[in-house]
DRENDO-1510 file (C-alpha; in Angstrom, 1 decimal, always signed):
<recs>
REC; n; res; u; v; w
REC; 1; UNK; +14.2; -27.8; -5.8 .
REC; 2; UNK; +11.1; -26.2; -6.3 .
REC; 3; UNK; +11.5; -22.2; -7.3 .
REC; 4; UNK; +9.9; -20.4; -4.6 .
REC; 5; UNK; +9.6; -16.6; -3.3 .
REC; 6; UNK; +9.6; -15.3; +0.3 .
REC; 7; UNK; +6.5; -13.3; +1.4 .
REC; 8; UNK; +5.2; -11.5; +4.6 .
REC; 9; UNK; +1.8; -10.6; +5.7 .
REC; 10; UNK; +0.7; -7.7; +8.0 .
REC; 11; UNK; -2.2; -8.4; +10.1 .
REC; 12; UNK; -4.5; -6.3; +12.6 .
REC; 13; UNK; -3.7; -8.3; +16.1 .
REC; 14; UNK; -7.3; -7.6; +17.5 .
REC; 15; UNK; -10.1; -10.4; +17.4 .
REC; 16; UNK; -11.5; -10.8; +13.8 .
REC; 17; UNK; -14.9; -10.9; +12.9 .
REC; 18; UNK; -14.9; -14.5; +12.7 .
REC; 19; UNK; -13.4; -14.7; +16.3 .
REC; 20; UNK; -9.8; -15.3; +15.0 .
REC; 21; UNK; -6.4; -13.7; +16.8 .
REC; 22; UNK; -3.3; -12.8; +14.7 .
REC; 23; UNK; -0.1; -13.2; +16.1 .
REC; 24; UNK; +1.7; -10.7; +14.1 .
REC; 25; UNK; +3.9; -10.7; +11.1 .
REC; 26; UNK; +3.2; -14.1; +8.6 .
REC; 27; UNK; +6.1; -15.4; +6.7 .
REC; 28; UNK; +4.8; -18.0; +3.7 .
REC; 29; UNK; +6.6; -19.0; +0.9 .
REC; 30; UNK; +5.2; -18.6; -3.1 .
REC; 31; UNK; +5.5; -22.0; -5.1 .
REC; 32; UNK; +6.4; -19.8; -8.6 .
REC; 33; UNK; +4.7; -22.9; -10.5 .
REC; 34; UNK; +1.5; -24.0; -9.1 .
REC; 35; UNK; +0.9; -20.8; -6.3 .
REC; 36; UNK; +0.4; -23.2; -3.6 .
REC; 37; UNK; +1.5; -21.1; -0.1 .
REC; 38; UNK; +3.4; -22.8; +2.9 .
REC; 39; UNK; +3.5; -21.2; +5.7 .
REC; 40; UNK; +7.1; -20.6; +7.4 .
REC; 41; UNK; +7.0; -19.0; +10.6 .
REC; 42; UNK; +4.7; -15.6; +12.6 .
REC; 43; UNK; +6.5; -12.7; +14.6 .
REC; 44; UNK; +4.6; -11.4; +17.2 .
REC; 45; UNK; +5.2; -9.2; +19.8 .
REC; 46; UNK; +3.9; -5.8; +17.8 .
REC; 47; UNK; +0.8; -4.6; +17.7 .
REC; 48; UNK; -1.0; -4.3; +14.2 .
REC; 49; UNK; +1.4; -4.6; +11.9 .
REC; 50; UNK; -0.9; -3.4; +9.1 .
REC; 51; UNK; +1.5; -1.8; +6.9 .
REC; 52; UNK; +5.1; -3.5; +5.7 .
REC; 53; UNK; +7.8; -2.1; +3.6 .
REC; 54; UNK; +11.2; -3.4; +2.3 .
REC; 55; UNK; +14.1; -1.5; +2.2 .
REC; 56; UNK; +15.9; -1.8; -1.2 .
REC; 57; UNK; +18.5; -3.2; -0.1 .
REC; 58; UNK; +16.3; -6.1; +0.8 .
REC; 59; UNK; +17.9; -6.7; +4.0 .
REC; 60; UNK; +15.3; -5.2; +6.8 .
REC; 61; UNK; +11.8; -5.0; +6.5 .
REC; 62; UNK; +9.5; -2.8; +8.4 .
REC; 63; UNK; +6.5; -2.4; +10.0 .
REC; 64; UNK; +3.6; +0.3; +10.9 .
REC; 65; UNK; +2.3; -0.4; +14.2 .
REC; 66; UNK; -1.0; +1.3; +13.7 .
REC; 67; UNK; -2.0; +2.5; +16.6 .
REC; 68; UNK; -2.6; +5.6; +18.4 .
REC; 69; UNK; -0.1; +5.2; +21.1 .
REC; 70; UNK; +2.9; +2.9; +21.2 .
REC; 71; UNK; +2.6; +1.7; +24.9 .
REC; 72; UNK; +3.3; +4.1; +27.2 .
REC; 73; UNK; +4.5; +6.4; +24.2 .
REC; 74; UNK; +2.5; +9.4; +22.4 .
REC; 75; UNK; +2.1; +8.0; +19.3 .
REC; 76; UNK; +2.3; +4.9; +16.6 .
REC; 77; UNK; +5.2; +3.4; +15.5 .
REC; 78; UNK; +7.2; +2.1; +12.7 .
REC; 79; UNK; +9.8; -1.5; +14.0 .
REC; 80; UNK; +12.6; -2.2; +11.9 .
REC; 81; UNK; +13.3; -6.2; +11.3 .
REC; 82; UNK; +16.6; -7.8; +9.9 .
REC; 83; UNK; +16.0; -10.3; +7.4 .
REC; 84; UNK; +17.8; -13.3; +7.6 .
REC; 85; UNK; +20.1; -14.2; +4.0 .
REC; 86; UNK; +19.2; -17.5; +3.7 .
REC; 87; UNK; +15.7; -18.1; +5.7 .
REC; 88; UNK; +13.9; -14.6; +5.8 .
REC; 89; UNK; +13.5; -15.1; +9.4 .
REC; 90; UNK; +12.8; -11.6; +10.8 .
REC; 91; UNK; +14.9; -10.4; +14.1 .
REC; 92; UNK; +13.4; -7.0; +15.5 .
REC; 93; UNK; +16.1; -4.2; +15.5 .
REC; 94; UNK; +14.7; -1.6; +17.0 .
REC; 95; UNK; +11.5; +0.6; +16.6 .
REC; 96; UNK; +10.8; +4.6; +16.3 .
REC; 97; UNK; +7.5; +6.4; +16.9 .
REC; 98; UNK; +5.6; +8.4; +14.4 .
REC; 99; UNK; +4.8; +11.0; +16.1 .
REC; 100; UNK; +1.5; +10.5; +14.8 .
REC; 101; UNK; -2.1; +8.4; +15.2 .
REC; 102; UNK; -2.8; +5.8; +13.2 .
REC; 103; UNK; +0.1; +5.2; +10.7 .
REC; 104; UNK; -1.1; +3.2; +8.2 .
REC; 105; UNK; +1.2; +3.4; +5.0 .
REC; 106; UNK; +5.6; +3.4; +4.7 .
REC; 107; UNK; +7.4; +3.9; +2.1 .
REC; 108; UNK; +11.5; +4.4; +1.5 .
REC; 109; UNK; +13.3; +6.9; -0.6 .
REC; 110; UNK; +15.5; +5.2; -3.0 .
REC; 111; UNK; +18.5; +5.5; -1.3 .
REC; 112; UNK; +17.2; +3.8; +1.5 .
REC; 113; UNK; +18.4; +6.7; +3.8 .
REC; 114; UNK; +14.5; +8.4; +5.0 .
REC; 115; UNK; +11.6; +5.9; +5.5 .
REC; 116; UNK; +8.6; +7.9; +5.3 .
REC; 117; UNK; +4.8; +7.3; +7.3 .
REC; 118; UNK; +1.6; +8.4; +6.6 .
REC; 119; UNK; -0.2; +8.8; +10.0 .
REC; 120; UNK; -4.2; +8.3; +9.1 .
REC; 121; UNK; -6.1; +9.0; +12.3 .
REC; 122; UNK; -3.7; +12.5; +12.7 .
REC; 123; UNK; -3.5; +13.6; +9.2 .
REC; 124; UNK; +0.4; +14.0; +8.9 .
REC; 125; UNK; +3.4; +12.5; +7.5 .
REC; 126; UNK; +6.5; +11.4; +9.3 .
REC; 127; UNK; +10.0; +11.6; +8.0 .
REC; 128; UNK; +12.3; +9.1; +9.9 .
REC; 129; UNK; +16.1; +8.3; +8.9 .
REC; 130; UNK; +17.3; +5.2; +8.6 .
REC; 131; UNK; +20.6; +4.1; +10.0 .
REC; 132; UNK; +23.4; +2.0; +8.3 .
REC; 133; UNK; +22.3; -1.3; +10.1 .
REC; 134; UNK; +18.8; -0.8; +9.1 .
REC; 135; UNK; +17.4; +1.0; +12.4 .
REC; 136; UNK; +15.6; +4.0; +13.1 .
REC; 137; UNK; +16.9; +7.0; +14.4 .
REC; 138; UNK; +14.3; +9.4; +15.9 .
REC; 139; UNK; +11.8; +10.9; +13.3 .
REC; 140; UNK; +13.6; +14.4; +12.0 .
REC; 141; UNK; +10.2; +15.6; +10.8 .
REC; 142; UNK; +6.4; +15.8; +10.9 .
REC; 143; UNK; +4.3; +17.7; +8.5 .
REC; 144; UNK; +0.4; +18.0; +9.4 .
REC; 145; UNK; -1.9; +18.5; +6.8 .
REC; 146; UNK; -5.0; +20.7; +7.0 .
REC; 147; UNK; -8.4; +21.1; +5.4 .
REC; 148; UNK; -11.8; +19.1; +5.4 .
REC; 149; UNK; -14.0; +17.4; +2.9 .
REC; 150; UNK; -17.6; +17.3; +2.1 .
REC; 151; UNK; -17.9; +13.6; +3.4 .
REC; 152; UNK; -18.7; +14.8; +7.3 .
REC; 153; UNK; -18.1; +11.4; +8.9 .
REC; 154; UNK; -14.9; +10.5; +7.0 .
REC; 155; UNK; -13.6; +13.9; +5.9 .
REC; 156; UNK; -13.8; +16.4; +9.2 .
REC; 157; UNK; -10.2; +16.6; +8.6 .
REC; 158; UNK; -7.4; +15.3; +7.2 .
REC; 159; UNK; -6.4; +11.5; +7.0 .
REC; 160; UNK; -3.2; +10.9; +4.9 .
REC; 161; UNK; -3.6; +7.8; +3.7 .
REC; 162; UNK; -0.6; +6.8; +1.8 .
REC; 163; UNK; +2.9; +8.0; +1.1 .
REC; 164; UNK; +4.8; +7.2; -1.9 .
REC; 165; UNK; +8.4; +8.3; -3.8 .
REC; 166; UNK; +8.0; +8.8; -7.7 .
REC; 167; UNK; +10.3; +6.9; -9.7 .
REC; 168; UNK; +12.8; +9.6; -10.1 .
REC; 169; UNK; +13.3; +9.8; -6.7 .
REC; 170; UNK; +13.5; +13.3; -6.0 .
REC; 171; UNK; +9.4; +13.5; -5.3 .
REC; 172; UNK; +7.3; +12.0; -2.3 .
REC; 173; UNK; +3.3; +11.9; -2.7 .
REC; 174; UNK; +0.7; +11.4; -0.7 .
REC; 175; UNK; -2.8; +10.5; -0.8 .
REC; 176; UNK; -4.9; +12.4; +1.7 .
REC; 177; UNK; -8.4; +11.2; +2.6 .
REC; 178; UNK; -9.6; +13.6; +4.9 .
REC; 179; UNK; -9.0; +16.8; +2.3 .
REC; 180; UNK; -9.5; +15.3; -1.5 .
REC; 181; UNK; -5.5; +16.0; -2.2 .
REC; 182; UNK; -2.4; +13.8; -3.5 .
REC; 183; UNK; +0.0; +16.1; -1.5 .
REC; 184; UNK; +3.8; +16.6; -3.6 .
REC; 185; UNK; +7.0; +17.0; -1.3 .
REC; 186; UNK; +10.5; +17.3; -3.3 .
REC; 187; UNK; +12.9; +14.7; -0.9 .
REC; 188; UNK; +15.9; +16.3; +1.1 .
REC; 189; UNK; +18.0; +13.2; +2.0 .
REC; 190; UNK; +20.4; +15.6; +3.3 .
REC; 191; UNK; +18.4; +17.6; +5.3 .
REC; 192; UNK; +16.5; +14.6; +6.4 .
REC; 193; UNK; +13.1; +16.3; +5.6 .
REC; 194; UNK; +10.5; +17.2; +2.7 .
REC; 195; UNK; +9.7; +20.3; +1.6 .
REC; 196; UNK; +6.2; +21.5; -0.6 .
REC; 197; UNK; +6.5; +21.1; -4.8 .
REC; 198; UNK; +5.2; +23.9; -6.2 .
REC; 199; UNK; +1.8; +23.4; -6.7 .
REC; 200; UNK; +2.1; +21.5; -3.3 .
REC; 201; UNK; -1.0; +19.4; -4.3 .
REC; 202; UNK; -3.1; +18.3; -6.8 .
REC; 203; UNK; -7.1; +17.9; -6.4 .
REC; 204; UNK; -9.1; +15.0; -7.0 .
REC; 205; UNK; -13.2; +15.2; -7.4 .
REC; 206; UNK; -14.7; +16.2; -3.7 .
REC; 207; UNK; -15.8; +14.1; -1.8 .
REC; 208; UNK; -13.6; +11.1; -3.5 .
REC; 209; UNK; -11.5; +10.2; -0.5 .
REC; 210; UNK; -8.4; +9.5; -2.4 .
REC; 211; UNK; -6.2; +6.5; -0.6 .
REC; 212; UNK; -3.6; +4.5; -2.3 .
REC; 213; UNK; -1.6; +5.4; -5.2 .
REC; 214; UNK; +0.5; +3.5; -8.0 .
REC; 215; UNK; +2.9; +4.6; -11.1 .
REC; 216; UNK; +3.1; +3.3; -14.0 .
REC; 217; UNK; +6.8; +1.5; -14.8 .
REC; 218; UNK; +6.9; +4.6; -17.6 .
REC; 219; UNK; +7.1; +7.2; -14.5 .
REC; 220; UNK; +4.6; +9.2; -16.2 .
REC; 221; UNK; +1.5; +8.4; -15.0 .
REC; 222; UNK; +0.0; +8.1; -11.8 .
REC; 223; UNK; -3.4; +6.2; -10.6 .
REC; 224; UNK; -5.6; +7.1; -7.6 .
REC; 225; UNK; -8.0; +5.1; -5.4 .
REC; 226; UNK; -10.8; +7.3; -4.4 .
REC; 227; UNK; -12.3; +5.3; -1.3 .
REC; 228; UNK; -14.9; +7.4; -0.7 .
REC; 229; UNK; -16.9; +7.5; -4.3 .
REC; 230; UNK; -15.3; +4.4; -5.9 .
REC; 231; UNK; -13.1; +6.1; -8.4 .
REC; 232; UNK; -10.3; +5.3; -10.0 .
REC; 233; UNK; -8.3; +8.8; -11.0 .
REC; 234; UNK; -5.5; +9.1; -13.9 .
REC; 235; UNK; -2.8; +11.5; -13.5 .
REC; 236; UNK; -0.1; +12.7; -15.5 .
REC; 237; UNK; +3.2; +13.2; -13.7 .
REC; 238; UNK; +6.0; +15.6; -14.6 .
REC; 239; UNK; +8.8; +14.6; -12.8 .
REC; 240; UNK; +10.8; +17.3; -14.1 .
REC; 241; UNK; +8.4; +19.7; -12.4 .
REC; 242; UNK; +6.9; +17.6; -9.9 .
REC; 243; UNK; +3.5; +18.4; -10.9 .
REC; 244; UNK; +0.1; +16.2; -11.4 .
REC; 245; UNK; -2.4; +17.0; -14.4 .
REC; 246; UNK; -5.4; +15.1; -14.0 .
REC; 247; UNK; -6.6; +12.9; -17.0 .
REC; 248; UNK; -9.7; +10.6; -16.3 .
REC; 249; UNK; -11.8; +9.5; -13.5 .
REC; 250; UNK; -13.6; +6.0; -14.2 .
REC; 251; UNK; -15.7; +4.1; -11.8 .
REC; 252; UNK; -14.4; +1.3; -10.5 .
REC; 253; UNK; -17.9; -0.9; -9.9 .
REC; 254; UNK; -20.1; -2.5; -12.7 .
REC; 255; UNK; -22.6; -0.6; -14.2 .
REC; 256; UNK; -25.4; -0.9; -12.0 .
REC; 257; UNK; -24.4; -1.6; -9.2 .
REC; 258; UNK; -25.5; +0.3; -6.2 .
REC; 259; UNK; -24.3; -1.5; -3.0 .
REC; 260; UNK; -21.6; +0.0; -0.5 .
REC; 261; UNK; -18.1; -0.1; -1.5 .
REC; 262; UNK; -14.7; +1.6; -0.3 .
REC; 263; UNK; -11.7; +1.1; -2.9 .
REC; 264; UNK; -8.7; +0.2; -1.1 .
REC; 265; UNK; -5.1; -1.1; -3.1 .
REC; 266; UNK; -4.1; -0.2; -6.4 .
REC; 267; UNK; -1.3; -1.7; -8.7 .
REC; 268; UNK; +0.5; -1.6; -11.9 .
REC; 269; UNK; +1.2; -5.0; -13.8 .
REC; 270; UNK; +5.2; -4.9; -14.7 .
REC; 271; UNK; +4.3; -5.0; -18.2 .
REC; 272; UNK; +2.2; -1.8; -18.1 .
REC; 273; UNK; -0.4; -2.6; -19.6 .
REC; 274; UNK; -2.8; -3.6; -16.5 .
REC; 275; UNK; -4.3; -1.2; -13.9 .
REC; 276; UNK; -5.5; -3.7; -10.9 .
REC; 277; UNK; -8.2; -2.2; -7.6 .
REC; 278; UNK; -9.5; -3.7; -5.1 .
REC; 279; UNK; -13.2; -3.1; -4.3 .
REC; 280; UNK; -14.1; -3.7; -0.7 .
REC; 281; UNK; -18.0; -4.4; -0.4 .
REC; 282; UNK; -18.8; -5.5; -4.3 .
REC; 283; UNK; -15.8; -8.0; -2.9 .
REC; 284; UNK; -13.7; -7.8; -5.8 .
REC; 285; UNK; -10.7; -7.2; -8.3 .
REC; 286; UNK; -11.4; -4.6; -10.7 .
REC; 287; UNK; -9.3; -5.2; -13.9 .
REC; 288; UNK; -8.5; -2.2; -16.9 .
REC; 289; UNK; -6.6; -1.8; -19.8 .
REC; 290; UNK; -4.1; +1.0; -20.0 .
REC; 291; UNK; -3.8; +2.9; -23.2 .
REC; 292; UNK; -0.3; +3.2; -24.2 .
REC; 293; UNK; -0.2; +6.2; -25.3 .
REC; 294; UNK; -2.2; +8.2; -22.9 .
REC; 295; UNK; -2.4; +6.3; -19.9 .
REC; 296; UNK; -6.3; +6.4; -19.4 .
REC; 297; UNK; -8.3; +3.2; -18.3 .
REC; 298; UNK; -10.6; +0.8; -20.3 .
REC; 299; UNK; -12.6; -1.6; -18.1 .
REC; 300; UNK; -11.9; -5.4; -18.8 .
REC; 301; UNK; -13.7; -7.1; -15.9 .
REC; 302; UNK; -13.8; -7.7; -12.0 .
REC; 303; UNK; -13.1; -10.9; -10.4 .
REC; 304; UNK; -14.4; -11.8; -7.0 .
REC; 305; UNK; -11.6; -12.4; -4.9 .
REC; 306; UNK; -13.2; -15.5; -3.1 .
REC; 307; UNK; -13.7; -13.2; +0.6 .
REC; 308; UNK; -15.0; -10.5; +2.2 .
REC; 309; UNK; -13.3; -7.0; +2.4 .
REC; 310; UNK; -10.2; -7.4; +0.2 .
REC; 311; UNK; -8.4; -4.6; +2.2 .
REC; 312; UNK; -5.1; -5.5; +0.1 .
REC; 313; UNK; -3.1; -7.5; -2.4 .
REC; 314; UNK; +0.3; -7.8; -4.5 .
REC; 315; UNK; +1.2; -9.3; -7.9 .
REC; 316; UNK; +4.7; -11.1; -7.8 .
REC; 317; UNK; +7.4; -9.5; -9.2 .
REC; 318; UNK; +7.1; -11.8; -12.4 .
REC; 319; UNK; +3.1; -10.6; -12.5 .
REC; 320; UNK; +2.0; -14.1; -13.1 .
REC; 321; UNK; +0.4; -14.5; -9.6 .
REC; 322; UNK; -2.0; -12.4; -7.9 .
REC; 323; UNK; -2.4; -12.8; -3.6 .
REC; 324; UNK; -5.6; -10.9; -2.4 .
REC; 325; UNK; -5.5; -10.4; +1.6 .
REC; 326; UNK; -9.4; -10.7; +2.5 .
REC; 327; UNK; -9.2; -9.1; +5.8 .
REC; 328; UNK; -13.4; -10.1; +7.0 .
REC; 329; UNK; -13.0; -13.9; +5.6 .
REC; 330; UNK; -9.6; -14.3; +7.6 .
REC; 331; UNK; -7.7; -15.0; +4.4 .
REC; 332; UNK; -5.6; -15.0; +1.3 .
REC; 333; UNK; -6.3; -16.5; -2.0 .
REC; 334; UNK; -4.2; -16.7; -4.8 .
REC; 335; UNK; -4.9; -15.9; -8.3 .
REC; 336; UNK; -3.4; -16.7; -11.6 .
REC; 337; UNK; -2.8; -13.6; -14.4 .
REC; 338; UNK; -3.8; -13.6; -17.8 .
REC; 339; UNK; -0.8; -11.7; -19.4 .
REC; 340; UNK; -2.4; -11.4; -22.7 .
REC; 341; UNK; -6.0; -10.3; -21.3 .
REC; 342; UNK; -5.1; -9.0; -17.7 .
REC; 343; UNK; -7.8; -11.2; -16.4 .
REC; 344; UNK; -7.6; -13.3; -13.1 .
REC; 345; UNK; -8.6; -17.0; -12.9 .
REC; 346; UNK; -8.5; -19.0; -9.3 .
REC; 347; UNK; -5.3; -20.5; -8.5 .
REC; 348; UNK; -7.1; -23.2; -6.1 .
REC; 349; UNK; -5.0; -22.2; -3.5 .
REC; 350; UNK; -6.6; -20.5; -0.2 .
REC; 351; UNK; -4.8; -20.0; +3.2 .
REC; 352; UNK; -5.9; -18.6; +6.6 .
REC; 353; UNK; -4.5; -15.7; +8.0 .
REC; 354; UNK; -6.7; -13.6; +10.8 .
REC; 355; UNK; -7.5; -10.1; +9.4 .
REC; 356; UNK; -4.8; -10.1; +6.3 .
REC; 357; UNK; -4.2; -6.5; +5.6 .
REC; 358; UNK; -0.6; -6.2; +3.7 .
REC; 359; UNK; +1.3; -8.5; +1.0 .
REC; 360; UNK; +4.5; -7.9; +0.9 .
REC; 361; UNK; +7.0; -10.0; -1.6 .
REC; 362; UNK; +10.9; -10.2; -0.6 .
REC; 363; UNK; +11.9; -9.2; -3.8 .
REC; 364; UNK; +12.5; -6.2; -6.1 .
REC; 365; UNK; +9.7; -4.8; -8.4 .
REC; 366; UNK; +6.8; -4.4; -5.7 .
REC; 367; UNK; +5.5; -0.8; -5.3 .
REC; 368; UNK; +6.8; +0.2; -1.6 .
</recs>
């Protein structure tokens, strides 16, 4: 039998650009040898799943419904899914709004008791707890951000962008676009909320737009897209404290080049020693080297990612294969890792998918 992983794929369900509809929720399989992906079955019936998150007990997967309003309802939403054991066939449970415009990004604290949203169009978070089967009760919490950025079309307030639990799990972070912070909540599970870390936030350079964030496997540092000036920032994290020091800010474009680009996804490879970004515009995979000792970035290369407006992608949990969602081109192409040089070579496999804009592998190791 040939070794294989379970992936989904989170789509926008409006037209593409090249006339294209999505139907939902993609389920494809990963052949571990040769990175050829099958396709298995779509879920449909939600509206722009753009956003998918697994809980850790791998059992139910969930998605952000970005939208402003969920039907009739003020407000986007977040559907839980039961995974099936054997097939990975997806059967909706139920589904809870946000509260909020726009979510964009979930994540789950580690117990798998609070899944968390980051509404982008509203600027707040939503804390929603998660019920023994899997489903959502109604959301116990909304926190709205404040502030404005120098950037007056993109930052004329806030836009939280992303929403992430540090390793520890007592800490929640999120990247907010609209006011140049990564916001810091400490996690009550039992209160079903987040309260402010003192500092409550850390600053990143103005007018960087920060959007996605990733930690290292040590825990102890912490990189930052910046989609707004094409950064990629370095933080130190105490997670004793729950505070952020910042360490380096490197460009994540070529020397030279002067086109338009807006950074989207940024990952660790599970050995540490690869920072991986994704340059939307320039149309590629920026690749550093992590230093060992401090956690800053050397640049090693970029690799075009074979598509327009790579909007996401995800390493397998064993890091040898890289899947880039290129949400303009309608698809997602498949990369082999270099895990001696961190470098990407082409896979020769290429799939469609209308407007790709989440991977999500079934298995542990991703970033939520």
């Amino acid at each position: 039998m040939t070794p294989s992983l379970t992936l989904y794929i989170g789509t926008y369900t409006s037209p593409s650009k090249l006339g294209r509809r999505s139907e939902g929720i993609y389920r494809f399989s990963l052949d571990t040898r040769t990175g050829a992906l099958t396709q298995q079955s779509v879920t449909g019936g939600i509206a722009n799943p753009t956003w998918l998150a697994l809980h850790p007990s791998g059992k139910v997967l969930y998605a952000a419904s970005e939208v402003r309003e969920h039907g009739q309802r003020s407000g986007g939403a977040v559907v839980a899914y039961a995974r099936d054991p054997n097939t990975g066939e997806l059967t909706r449970i139920n589904d809870a709004l946000t509260l909020g415009a726009g979510p964009c990004h979930l994540s789950l604290d580690p117990t798998g008791r609070l899944l968390m949203a980051a509404n982008y169009a509203s600027g707040s978070l939503t804390v929603i707890p998660v019920r023994e089967d899997g489903g959502l009760e109604p959301a116990s919490q909304v926190i709205q951000h404040t502030g404005a950025g120098p950037v007056a079309n993109r930052q004329e307030g806030p836009h939280a962008h992303s929403i992430l639990p540090d390793p520890s799990g007592r800490y929640v972070l999120s990247a907010d676009l609209g006011i140049d912070k990564v916001m810091v909540y400490r996690i009550d599970p039992e209160g079903k909320r987040l309260e402010p870390a003192d500092p409550p936030s850390a600053d990143l350079a103005p007018g960087a737009g920060p959007r996605h964030l990733a930690f290292h496997p040590n825990g102890r540092w912490l990189y930052v897209t910046g989609e707004l000036d094409s950064t990629l920032t370095v933080f130190a994290w105490d997670a004793k404290q729950g505070r952020l020091g910042r360490v380096q800010a490197i460009s994540t474009l070529p020397e030279g080049w002067t086109g338009t680009n807006y950074p989207a996804e940024v990952a660790v490879a599970p050995s540490g020693r690869f920072v991986y970004m994704s340059n939307r515009g320039h149309d590629s995979i920026a690749i550093f080297a992590v230093d060992v000792a401090t956690g800053e970035l050397t640049p090693v290369g970029h690799e075009p990612t074979q598509g327009a407006f790579p909007r996401h992608f995800a390493l397998d949990p064993s890091g040898a294969f890289m899947l880039v969602a290129n949400q303009d081109s309608d698809s997602v192409v498949v990369f082999r890792v270099d895990q001696v040089t961190g470098k990407l070579a082409p896979a020769g496999h290429v799939v469609e998918v209308p407007m790709p804009v989440c991977v999500r592998f079934a298995s542990e190791g991703q970033n939520p």
